[in-house]
BADOZA-520834 format. One line per 10 residues: number of its first residue (from 1); for each residue x, y, z of C-alpha. Coordinates in nm, 2 decimals, always signed. Layout:
NUM = X/Y/Z ~ ... .
This chain:
1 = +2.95/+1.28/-2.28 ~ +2.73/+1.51/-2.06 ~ +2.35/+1.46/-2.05 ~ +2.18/+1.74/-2.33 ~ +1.86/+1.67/-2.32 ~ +1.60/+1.87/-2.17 ~ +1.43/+1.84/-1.82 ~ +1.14/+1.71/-2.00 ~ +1.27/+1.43/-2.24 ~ +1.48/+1.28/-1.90 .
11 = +1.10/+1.31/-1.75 ~ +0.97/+1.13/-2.04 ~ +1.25/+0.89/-2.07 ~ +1.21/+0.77/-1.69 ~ +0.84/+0.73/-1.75 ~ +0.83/+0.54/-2.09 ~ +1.18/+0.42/-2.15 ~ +1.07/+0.20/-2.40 ~ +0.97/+0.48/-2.62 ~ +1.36/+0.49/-2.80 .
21 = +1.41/+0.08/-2.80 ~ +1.09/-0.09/-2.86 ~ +0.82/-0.05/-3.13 ~ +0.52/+0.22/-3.01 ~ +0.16/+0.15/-3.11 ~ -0.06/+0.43/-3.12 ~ -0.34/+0.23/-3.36 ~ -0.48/-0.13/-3.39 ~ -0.14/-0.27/-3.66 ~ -0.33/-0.38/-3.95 .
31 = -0.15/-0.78/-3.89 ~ -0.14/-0.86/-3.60 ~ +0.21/-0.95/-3.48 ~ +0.34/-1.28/-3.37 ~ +0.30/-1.41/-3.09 ~ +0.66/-1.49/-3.08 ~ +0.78/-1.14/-3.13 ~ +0.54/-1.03/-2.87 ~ +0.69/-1.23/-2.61 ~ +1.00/-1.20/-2.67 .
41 = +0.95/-0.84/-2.67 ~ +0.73/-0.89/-2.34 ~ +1.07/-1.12/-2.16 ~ +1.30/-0.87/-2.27 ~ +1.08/-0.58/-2.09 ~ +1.03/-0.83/-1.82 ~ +1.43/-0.94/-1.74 ~ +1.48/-0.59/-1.72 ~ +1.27/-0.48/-1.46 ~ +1.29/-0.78/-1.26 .
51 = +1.64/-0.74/-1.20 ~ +1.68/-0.46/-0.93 ~ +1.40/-0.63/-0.76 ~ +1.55/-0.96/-0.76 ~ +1.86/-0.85/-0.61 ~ +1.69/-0.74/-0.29 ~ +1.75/-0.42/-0.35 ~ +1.44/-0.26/-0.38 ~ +1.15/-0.12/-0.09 ~ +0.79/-0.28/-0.08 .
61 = +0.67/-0.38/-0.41 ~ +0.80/-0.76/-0.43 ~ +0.65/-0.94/-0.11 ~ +0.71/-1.24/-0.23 ~ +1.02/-1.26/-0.50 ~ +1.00/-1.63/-0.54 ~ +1.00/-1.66/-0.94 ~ +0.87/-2.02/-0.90 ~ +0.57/-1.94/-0.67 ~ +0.47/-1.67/-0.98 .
71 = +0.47/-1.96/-1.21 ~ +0.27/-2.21/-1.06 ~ +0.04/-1.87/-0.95 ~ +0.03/-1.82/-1.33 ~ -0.03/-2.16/-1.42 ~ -0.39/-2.20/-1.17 ~ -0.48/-1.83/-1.32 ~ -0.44/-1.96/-1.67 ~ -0.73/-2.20/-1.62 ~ -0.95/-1.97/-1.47 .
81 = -0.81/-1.65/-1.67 ~ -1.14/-1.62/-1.91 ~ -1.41/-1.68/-1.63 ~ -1.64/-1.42/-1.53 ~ -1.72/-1.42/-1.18 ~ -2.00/-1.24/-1.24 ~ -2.16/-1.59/-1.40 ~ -2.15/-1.79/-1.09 ~ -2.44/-2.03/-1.21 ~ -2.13/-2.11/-1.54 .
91 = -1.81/-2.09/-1.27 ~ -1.93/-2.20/-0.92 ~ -1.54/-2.26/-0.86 ~ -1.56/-1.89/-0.78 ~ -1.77/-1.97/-0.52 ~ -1.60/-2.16/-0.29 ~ -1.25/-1.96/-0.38 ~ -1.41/-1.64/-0.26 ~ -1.56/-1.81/+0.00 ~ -1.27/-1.99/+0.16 .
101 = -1.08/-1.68/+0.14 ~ -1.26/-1.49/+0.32 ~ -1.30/-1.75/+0.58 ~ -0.94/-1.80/+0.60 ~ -0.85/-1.41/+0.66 ~ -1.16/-1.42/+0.91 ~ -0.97/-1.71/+1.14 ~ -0.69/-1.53/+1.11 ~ -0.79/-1.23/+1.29 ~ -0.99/-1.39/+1.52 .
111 = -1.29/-1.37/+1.38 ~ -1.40/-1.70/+1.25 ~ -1.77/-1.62/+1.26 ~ -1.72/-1.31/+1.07 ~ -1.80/-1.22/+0.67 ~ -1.65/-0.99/+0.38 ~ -1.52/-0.97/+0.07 ~ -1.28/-1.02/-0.19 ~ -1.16/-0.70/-0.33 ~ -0.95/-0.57/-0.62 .
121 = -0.69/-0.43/-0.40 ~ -0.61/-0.24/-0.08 ~ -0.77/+0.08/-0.22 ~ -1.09/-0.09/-0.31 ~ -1.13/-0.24/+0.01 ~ -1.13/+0.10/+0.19 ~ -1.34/+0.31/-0.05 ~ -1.59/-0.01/-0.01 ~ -1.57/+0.02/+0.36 ~ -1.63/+0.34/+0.35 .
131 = -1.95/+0.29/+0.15 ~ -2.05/+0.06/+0.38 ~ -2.05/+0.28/+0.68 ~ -2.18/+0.55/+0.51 ~ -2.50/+0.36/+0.39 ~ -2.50/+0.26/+0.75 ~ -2.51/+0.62/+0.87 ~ -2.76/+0.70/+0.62 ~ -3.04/+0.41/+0.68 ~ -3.02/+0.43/+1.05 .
141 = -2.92/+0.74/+1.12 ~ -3.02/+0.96/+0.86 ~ -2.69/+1.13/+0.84 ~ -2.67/+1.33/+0.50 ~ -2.34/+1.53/+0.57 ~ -2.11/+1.22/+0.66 ~ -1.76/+1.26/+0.81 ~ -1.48/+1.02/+0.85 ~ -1.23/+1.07/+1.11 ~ -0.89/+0.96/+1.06 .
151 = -0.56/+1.02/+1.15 ~ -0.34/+1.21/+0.88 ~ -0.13/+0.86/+0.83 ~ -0.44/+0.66/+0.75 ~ -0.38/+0.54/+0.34 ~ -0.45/+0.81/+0.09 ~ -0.69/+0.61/-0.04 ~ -0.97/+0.70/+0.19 ~ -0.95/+1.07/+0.07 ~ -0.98/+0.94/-0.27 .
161 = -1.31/+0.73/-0.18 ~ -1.44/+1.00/+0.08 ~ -1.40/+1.26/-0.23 ~ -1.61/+1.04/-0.46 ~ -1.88/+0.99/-0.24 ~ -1.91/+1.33/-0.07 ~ -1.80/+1.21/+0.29 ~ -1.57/+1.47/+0.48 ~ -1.23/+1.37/+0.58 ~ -1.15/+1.50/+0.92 .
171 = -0.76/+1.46/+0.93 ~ -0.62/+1.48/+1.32 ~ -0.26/+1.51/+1.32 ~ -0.04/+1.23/+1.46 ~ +0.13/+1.23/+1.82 ~ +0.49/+1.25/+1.91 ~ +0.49/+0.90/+1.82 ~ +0.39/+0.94/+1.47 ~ +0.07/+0.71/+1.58 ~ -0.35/+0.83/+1.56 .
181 = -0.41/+1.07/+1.87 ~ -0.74/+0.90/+2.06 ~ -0.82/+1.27/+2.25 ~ -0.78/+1.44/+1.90 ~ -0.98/+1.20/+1.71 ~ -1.29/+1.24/+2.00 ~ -1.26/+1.65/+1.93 ~ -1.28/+1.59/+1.59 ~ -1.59/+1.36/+1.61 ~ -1.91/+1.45/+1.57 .
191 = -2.33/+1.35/+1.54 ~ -2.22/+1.29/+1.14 ~ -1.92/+1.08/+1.18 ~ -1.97/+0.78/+1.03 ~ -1.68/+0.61/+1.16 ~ -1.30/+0.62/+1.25 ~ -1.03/+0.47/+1.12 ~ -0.68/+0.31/+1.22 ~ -0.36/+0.18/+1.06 ~ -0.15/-0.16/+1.14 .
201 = +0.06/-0.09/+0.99 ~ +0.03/+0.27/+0.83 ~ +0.19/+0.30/+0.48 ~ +0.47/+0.55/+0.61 ~ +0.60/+0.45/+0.89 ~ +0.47/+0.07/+0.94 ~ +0.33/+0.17/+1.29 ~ +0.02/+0.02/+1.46 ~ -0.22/+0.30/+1.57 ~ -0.38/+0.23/+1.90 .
211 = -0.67/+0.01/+1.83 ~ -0.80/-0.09/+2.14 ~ -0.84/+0.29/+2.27 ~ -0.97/+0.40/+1.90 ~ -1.25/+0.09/+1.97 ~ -1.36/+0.24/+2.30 ~ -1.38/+0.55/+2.14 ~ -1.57/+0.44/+1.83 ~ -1.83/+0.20/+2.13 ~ -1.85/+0.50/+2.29 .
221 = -1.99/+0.72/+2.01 ~ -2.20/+0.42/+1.83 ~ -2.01/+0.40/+1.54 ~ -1.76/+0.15/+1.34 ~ -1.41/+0.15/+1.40 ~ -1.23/+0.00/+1.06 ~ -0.87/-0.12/+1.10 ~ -0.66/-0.06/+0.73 ~ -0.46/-0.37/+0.79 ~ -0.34/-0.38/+0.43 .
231 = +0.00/-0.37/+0.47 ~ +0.00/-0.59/+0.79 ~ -0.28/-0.78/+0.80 ~ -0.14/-1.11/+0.65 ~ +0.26/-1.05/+0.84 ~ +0.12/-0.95/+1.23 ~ -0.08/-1.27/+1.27 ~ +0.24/-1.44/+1.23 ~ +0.47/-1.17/+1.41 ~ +0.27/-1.25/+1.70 .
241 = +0.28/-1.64/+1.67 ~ +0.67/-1.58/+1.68 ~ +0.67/-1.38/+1.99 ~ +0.72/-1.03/+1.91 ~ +0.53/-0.79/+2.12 ~ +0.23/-0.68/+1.84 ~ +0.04/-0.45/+1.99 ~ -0.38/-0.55/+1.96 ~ -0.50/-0.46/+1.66 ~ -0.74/-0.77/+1.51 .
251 = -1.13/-0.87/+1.58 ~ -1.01/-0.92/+1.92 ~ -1.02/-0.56/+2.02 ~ -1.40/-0.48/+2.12 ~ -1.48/-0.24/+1.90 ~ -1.35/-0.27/+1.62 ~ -1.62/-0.31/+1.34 ~ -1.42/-0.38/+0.98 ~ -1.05/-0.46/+0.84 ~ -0.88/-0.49/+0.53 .
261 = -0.59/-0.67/+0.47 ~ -0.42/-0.74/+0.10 ~ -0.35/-1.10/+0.00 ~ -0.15/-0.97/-0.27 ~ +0.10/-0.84/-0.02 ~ +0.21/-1.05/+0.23 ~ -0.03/-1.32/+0.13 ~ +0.21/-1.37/-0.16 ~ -0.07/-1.36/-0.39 ~ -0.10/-1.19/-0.77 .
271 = -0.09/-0.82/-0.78 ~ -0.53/-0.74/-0.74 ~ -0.65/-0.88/-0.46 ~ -0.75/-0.79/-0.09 ~ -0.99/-0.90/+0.13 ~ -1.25/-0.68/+0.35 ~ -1.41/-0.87/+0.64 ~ -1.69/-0.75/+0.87 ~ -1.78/-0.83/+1.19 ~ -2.10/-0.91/+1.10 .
281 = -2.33/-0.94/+0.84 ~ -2.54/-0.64/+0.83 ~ -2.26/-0.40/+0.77 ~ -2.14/-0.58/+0.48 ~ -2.49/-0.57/+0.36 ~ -2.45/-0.20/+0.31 ~ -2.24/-0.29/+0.05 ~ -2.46/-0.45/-0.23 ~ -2.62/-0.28/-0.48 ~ -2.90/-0.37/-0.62 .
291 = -3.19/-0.28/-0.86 ~ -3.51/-0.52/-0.95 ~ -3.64/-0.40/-1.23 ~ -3.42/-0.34/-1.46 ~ -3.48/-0.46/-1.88 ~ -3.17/-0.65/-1.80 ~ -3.29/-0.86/-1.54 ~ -3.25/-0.87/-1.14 ~ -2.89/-0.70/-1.08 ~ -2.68/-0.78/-0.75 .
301 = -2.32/-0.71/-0.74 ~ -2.11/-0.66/-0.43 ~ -1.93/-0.39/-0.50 ~ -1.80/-0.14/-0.82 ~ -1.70/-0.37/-1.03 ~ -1.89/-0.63/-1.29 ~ -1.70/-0.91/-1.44 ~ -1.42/-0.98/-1.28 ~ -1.15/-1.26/-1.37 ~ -1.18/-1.58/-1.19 .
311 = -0.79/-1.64/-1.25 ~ -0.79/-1.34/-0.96 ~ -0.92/-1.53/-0.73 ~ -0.84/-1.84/-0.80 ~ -0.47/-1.77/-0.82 ~ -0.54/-1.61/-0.43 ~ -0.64/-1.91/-0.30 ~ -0.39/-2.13/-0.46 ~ -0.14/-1.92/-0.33 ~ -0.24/-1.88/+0.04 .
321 = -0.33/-2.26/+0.04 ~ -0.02/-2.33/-0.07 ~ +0.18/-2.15/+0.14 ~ +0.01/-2.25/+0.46 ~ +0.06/-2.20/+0.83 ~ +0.41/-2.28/+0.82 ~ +0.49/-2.10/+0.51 ~ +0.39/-1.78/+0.65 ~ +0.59/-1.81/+0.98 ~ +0.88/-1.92/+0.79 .
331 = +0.89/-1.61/+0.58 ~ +0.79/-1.38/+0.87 ~ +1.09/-1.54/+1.04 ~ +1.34/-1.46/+0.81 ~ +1.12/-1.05/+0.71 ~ +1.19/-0.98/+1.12 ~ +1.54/-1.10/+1.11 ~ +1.64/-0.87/+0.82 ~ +1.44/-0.56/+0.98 ~ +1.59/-0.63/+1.32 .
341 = +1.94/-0.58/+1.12 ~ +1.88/-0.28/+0.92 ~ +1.74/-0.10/+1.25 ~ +1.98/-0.23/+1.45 ~ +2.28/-0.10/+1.17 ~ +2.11/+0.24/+1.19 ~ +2.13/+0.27/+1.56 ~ +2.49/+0.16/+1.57 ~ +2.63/+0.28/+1.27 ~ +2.44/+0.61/+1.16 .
351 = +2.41/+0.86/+1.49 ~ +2.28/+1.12/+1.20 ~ +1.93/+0.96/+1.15 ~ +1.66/+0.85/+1.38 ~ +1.39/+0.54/+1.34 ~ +1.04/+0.63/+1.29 ~ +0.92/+0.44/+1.61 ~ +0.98/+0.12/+1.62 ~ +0.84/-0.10/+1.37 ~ +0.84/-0.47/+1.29 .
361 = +0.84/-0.50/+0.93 ~ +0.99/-0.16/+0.81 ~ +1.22/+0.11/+0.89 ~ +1.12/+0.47/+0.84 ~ +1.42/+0.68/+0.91 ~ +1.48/+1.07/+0.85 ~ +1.71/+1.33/+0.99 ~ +1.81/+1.28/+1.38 ~ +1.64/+1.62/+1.50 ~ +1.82/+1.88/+1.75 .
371 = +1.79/+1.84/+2.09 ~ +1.47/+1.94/+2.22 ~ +1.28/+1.98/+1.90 ~ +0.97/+1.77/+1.87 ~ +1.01/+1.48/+1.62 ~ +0.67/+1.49/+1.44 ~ +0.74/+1.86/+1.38 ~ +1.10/+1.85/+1.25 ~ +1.15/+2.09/+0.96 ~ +1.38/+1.95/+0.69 .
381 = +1.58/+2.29/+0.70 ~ +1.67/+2.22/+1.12 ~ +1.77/+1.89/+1.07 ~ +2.14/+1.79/+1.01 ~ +2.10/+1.55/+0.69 ~ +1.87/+1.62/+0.35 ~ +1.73/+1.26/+0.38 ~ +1.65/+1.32/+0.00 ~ +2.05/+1.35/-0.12 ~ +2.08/+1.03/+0.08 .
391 = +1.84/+0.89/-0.15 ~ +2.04/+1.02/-0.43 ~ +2.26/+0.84/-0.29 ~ +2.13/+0.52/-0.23 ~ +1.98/+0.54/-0.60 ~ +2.31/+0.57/-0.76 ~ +2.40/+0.22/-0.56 ~ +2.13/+0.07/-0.70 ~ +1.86/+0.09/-0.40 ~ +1.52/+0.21/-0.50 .
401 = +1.33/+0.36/-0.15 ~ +1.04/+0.52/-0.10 ~ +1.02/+0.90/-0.03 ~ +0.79/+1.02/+0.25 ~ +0.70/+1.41/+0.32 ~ +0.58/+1.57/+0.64 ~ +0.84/+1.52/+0.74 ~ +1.12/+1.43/+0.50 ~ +1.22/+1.04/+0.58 ~ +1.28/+0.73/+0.35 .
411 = +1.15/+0.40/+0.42 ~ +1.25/+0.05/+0.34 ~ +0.98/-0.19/+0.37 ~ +1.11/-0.54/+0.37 ~ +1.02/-0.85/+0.16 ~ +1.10/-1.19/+0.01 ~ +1.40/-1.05/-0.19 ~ +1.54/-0.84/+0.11 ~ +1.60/-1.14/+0.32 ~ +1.91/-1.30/+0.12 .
421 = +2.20/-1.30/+0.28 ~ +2.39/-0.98/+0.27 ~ +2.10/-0.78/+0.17 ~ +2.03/-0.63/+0.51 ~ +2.41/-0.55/+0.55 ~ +2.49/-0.38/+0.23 ~ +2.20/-0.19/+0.27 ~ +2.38/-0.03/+0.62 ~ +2.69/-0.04/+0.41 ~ +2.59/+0.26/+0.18 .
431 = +2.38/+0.38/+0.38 ~ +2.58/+0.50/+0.61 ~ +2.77/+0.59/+0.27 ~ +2.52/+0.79/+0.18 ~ +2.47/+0.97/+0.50 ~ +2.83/+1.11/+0.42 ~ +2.77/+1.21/+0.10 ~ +2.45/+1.42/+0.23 ~ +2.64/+1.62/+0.49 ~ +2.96/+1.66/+0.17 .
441 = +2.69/+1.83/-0.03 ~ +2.49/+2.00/+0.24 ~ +2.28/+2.27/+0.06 ~ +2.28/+2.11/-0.25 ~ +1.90/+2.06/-0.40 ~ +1.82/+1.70/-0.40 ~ +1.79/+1.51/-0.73 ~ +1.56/+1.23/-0.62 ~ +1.25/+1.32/-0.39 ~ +1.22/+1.64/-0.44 .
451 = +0.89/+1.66/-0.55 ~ +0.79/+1.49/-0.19 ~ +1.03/+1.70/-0.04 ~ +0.89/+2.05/-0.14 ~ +0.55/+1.92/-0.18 ~ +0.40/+2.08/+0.14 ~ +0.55/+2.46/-0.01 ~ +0.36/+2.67/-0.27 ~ +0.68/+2.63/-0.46 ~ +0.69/+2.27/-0.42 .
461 = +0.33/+2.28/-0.61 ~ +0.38/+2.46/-0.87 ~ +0.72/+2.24/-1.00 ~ +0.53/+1.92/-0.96 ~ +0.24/+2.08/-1.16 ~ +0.45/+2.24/-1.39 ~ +0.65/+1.90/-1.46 ~ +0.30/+1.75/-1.47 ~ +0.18/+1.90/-1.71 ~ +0.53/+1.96/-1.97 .
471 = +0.45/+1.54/-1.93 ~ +0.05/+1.54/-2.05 ~ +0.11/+1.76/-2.31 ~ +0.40/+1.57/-2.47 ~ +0.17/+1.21/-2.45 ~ -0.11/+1.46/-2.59 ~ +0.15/+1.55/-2.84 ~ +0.23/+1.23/-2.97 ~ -0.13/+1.07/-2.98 ~ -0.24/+1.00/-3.29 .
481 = -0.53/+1.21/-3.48 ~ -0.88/+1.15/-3.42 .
């Protein structure tokens, strides 16, 4: 039977497919209903969703895959789920977590006598960092029009906190090499800059920016140079130990004043948690807010959030404890292996699409581009494959990727669940599979990814915000009456 509904309900039914099979609550019920029947609701939802990711056969997402590790992570975060950080006089346990965490990350990127933070994710730890350097600017400086300069690659999230707190984003375009350009960076610098920023890994393309030129740079003009490190912060350290060539990128690098790195990614602990670690004290100073004379009582709180779960952060340290030294190579062992032998099936097998660089921990691939044409400027319409019917491609198999834009490519950032055996190698299987059944449907508009695809065209714009908004006024729609 063919597919009749509309371009909206598919929408709707991709975004809340529970909406036809499970019961929909728009109001407090007036019994509550059994515990039973809400887990056993909750499992089935659970089984479901789990399954794709299980297999391996899904981008990112899972870093860590190991169903046992979740339980005993679940477990320590069930004794601490109802305490309130915020009351460290009732849960001093917090204390020490926090603290050791922070210490640990420090020692790991060389650091040791450095402090920071324990953040609800990667995004909070770069609006926070931003905070801090734009207090910085402010108190000793007396900059009241900040800027931050960053290459266009640098996480999303920094536009998000630069737009909250008024702070200019600068965006320099990348090189050749799809990493920050140092000379454009300096042009784009000036007297209100309150710092600069670089990637290692960036979130498209899993490249390390140059670090130790960006740290000159940022020495040179008197001002803080904060590594994003989210995605690789907890995998280089041990890329290194195993002798891969990782380009400097860690508290080693003069310069270099701040860096985030997510323990619920490679640090294999639950999703909402990062860490943000200063080189020193007085920049993480910035961050506190504080006011005396409030009815309240004294207020002191590091950051925008108040009470905060101590299962968090207990579960954090449980899990990177846990793991240890050896548990980290071990796993960075096997992520390198099953990298080296997706890139190494592309270059072989697939003479239609070229690597993004060449990264460690994931492959970024789009259309090989003609001969002489420059391959941060390729244009989707010069290239030989539509990179997004290959993901229509690979989504039919069963793979779930992530779309870039700017230009078109797909990436598979490998985890826990990638490295099984066979994984790697069925992946080049349909890929290569799905490379033919791009150039079979040349011309034909793209199913999956279009949105990314046109979203740099005026066109592009208005579908996403006209799909946008068919999708907020059907959830308006069905929202019951005031």
């Amino acid at each position: 039977m063919g597919d009749d509904r509309s371009d909206l309900e598919r929408m709707l039914d991709d975004l809340f497919p529970y909406r036809r099979t499970s019961a929909t609550f728009t109001r407090i019920p007036n019994e509550g209903v059994s515990r039973e029947t809400v887990l056993a609701d909750m499992q089935m939802m659970a089984t479901a969703e789990d399954a794709q990711g299980d297999a391996g056969r899904v981008s990112g997402s899972l870093y860590s895959g190991d169903h046992d590790h979740y339980a005993f992570l679940a477990d320590v975060f069930g004794e601490f789920a109802h305490a309130n950080v915020l009351q460290r006089d009732m849960y001093p346990s917090a204390t020490k977590f926090e603290g050791e965490i922070v210490a640990m990350v420090a020692d790991m990127l060389h650091a040791p006598a450095a402090t920071g933070v324990v953040t609800s994710g990667g995004s909070d730890s770069l609006i926070h960092a931003l905070y801090s350097y734009r207090e910085e600017a402010r108190e000793t400086r007396g900059v009241s029009t900040p800027n931050v300069v960053l290459p266009n690659t640098a996480h999303v999230a920094l536009r998000k906190g630069a737009h909250w707190m008024g702070i200019e984003v600068r965006d320099v375009p990348v090189t050749d090499a799809f990493v920050a350009d140092v000379e454009g960076i300096a042009a784009a610098m000036d007297d209100n800059t309150i710092a600069i920023v670089g990637s290692a890994g960036d979130y498209a393309h899993g490249l390390i920016d140059p670090i130790p030129e960006l740290g000159v740079l940022a020495q040179e003009r008197g001002i803080g140079l904060h590594v994003d490190g989210c995605l690789g912060g907890f995998l280089l350290p041990w890329v290194e130990e195993l002798g891969y060539d990782v380009p400097p990128w860690d508290f080693r690098v003069d310069g270099v004043t701040s860096i985030s790195a997510d323990t619920h990614k490679y640090g294999y602990a639950l999703k909402g948690t990062s860490t943000l670690v200063y080189r020193d004290a007085p920049l993480r100073a910035r961050q506190w807010y504080s006011v005396t004379d409030w009815p309240g009582g004294l207020y002191l709180s590091p950051g925008l959030a108040g009470s905060r779960s101590g299962g968090l952060i207990a579960s954090t340290w449980a899990a990177m404890i846990s793991t240890g030294r050896q548990g980290y190579l071990d796993k960075a062992r096997a992520l390198l292996a099953t990298n080296d032998t997706i890139k190494a099936g592309i270059r072989d097998r697939i003479p239609e699409l070229q690597i993004i660089g060449d990264p460690l921990f994931m492959t970024s691939f789009m259309s090989a581009p003609r001969s002489g044409l420059a391959a941060s400027t390729v244009d989707q319409m010069d290239a030989g494959v539509d990179v997004y019917l290959v993901n229509d491609a690979l989504k039919k198999a069963g793979w779930r990727m992530n779309s870039l834009q700017l230009p078109p490519a797909l990436h598979f950032c490998v985890t826990g669940p990638n490295t099984q055996p066979g994984v790697a190698e069925s992946f080049v299987d349909d890929l290569r599979a799905a490379v033919d059944y791009a150039i079979e449907h040349r011309g034909q508009p793209a199913e999956s990814g279009a949105m990314y695809g046109f979203g740099a065209t005026p066109q592009g714009q208005q579908t996403l915000t006209a799909a946008m908004n068919g999708v907020l006024e059907a959830m308006h729609a069905t929202a019951p009456e005031a």
